[in-house]
C-alpha positions as CSV (number, residue, x, y, z in Angstrom):
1,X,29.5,-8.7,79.7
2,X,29.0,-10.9,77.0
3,X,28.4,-9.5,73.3
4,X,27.8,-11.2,69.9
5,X,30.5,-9.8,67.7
6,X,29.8,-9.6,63.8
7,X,32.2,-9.8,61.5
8,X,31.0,-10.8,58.0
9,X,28.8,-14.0,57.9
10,X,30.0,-15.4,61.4
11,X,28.9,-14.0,64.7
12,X,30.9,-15.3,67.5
13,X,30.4,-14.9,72.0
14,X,33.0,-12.2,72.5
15,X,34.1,-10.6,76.2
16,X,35.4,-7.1,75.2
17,X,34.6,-4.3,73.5
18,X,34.5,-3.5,69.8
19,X,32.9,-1.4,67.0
20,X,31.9,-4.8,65.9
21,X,30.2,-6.0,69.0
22,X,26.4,-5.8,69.3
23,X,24.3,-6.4,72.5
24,X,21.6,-8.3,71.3
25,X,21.4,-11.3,68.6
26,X,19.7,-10.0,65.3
27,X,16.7,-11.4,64.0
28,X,18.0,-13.8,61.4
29,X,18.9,-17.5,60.9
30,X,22.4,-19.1,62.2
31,X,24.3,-21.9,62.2
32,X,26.5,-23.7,65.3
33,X,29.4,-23.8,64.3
34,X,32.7,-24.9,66.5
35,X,36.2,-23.8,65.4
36,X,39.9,-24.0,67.1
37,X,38.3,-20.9,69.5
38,X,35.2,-22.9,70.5
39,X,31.6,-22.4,69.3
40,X,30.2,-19.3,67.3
41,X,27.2,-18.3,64.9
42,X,27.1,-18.3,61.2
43,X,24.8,-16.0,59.4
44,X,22.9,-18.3,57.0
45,X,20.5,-15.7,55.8
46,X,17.6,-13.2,57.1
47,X,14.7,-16.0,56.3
48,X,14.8,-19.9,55.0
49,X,13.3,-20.5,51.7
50,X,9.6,-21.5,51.7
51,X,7.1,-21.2,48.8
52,X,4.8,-18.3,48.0
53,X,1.9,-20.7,49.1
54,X,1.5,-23.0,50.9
55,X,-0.8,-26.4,51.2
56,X,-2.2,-28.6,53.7
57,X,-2.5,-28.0,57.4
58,X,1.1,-26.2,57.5
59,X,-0.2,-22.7,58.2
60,X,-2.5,-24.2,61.0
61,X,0.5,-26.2,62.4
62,X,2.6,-23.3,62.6
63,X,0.2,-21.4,64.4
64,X,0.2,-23.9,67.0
65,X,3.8,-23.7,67.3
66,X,3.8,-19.8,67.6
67,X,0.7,-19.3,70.0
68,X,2.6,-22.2,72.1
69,X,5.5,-19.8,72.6
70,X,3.8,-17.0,72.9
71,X,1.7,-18.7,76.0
72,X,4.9,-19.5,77.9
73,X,7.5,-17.7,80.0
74,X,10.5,-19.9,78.6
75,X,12.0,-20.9,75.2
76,X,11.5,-24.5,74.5
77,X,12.3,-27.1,71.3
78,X,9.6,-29.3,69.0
79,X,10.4,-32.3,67.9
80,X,8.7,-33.0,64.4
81,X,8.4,-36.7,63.9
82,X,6.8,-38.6,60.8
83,X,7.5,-40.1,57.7
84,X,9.2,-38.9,54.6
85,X,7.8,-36.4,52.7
86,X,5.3,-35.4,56.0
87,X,5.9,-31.7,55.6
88,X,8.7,-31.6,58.9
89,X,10.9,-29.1,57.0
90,X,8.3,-27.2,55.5
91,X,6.7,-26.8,59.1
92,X,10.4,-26.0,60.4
93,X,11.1,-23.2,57.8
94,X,7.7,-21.3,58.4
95,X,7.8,-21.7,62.2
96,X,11.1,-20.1,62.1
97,X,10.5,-17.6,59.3
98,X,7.5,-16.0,61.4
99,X,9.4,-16.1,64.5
100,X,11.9,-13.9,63.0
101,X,9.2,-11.9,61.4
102,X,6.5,-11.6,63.5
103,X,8.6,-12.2,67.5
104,X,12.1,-10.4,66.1
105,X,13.5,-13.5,66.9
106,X,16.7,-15.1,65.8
107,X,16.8,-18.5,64.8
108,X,20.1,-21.1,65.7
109,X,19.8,-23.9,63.5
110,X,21.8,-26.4,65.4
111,X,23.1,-29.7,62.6
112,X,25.7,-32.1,63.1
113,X,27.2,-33.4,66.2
114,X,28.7,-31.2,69.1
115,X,29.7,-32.1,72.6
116,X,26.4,-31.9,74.2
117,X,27.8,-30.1,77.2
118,X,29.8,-27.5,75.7
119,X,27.0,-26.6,73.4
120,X,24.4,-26.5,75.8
121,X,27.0,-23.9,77.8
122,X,27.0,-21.7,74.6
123,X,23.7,-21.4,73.7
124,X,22.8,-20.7,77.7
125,X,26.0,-17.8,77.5
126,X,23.3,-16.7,74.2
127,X,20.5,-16.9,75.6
128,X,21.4,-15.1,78.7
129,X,22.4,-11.9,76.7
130,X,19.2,-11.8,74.7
């Protein structure tokens, strides 16, 4: 069976049995990161930095977001389009900062460029054992 084994700030996909190994991915933010033993999951932090208040329709927009996942039997991805300055990492920061808060939901923060395949293979091997 497939476990997420923590050992400081990096959580990798491990197949035997530890102390460190965990069953279930803790509600937090990660990175992908990919080393010389493939792919594996960086602690970043338990929440992304937002400000004490916020402005516009962010609030509203995140709402969306969440009642959008809670509707549906699946995870899915948004893509947040528009120019610079728009508000897309604000929006980003509090969608995921609820999630973890309000869902118990980790969130993978996936930047840079991996081979699309193999990455899609590791998040599915995650996702399975969530």
């Amino acid at each position: 069976m497939t476990k997420f084994a923590y050992q400081g700030d990096t959580v990798s996909l491990v197949d035997f049995d530890t102390n460190a190994i965990q069953s279930k991915l803790h509600p937090a933010v990660y990175s992908v990161g990919l080393g010389m033993a493939g792919f594996y999951l960086k602690v970043r932090g338990a929440k992304l930095k937002t400000p004490a208040t916020l402005y516009g329709s962010v609030t509203n927009r995140a709402e969306k977001v969440l009642n959008s996942y809670k509707d549906t039997n699946s995870s899915f991805g948004v893509l947040l389009s528009g120019a610079k300055g728009a508000g897309k990492t604000m929006l980003s920061n509090v969608v995921a900062n609820r999630a973890i808060e309000e869902l118990g939901l980790p969130v993978v923060m996936v930047e840079g460029h991996f081979p699309t395949n193999a990455l899609c293979n590791f998040i599915e091997i995650g996702r399975a054992s969530c």
